[in-house]
N, C-alpha and C positions, 0 to 999 in steps of 0.2 A: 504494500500500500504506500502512495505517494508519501514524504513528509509534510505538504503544505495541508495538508487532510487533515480539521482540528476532531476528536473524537469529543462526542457530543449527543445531545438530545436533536436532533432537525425532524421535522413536517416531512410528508412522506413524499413530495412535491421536490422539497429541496434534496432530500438523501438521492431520489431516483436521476438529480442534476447531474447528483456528484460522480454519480458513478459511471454515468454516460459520459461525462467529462474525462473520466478517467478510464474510460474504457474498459470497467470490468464492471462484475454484476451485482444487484443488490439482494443479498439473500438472506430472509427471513428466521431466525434464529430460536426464536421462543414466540410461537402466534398467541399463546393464552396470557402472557405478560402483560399490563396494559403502563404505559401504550408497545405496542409489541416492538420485540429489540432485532434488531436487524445490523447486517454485517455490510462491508464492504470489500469483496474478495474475487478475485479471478475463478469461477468456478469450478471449469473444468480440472484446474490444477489441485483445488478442495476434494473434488470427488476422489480424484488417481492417490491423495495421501492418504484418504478416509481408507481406500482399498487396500493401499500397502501396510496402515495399520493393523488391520485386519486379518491381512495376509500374516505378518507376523504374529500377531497375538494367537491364530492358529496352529502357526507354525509351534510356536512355546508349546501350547495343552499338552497337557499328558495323555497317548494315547495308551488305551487299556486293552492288552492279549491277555486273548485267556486261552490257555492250555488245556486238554484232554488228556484223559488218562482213563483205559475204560479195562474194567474188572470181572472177572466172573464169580459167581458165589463158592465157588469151589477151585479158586486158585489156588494152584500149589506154591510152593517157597520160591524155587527157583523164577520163576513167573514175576512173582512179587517184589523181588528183590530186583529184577529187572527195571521193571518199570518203575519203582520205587527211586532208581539210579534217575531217570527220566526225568520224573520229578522233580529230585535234586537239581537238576541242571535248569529246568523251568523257572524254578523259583530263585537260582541265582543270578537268572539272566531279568529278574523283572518282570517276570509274567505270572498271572494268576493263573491258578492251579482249579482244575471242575473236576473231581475225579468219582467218578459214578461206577457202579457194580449193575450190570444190564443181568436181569433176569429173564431166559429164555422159558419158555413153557409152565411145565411142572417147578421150575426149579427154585418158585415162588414162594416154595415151602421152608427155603431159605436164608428167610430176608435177616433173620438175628445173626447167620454167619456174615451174611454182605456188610451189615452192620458193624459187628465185631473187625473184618477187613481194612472200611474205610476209619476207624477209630483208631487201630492198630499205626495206619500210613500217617492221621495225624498225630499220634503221638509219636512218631519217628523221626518228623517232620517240623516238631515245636522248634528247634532253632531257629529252623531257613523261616516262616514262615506262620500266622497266627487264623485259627480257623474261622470264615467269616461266617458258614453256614453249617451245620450239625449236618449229620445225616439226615436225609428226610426221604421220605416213598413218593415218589410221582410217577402214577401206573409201574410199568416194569421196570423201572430205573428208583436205584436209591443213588443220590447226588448228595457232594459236601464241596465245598467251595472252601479255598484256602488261598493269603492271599498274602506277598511275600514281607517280611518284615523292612523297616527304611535301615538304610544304611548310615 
C-alpha cells in the first residue's frame, strides 16, 4: 500500500476513490462491524498468500496411519511373536497400531481366547505405546487400538 494513504475512518465514496486511484481493490473485511471495516489491498496477491498459508499450515498437520495387524483366535507363538515384531516397528515408526483377532465361522466360541490375545500384545507393548481402545466385539472382529507413546 502506497505511503501517502492516511489509515482512517472514510465514507464508502471516498475509500472506493482511493483505491481506484491507487489501482488496487477495496475489500470488505468484517460486513457485521458497523460501520463495516474494509481494507485497501491488491487482491489477487491476498488470495495467492491466503492459499500459501494454507498450503502450509496443511503441510504442518499431523497426519495419522494407522497400522493393521490381524489375529486368529487360535494363534500359535511363533505366529504371534511374528507379528508382534511388526508391531514393534509400527509403533516406532509413529503409527497407530488396530490390531483385531477376525473370527471365522464357529470359531466365535472363542472370543475370551481372542481376548486374552489382544490383552497379552498390549501388555507387551506398554512401552512402545498406550492403549486407546480395550478390546471390544464388532460382529466377527474383536479390535483394540493402541497408539504410540511421544517421544
Amino acid at each position: 500500500m502506497g505511503d501517502n494513504v492516511e489509515v482512517g475512518i472514510y465514507p464508502i465514496q471516498k475509500a472506493q476513490a482511493l483505491a481506484s486511484e491507487l489501482e488496487l481493490d477495496l475489500v470488505e473485511i468484517s460486513p457485521n462491524a458497523a460501520p463495516p471495516v474494509c481494507k485497501i489491498i491488491d487482491y489477487k496477491k491476498f488470495v495467492y498468500e491466503q492459499k500459501k498459508r494454507e498450503k502450509i499450515m496443511k503441510a504442518k498437520a499431523s497426519k495419522v496411519i494407522i497400522k493393521e495387524i490381524r489375529f486368529g483366535p487360535n494363534t500359535d507363538d511363533h505366529d504371534y511373536e511374528f507379528k508382534k515384531k511388526h508391531a514393534e516397528k509400527f509403533l516406532k515408526e509413529g503409527a497407530k497400531l488396530k490390531a483385531y483377532v477376525f473370527f471365522k465361522g464357529r470359531s466365535i466360541i472363542y472370543k475370551d481366547k481372542g481376548e486374552i490375545l489382544l490383552l497379552k500384545l498390549a501388555q507387551e507393548l506398554e512401552e512402545l505405546g498406550k492403549v486407546e481402545q480395550l478390546p471390544r466385539l464388532e460382529g466377527k472382529r474383536m479390535t483394540m487400538f493402541i497408539a504410540p507413546k511421544k517421544k
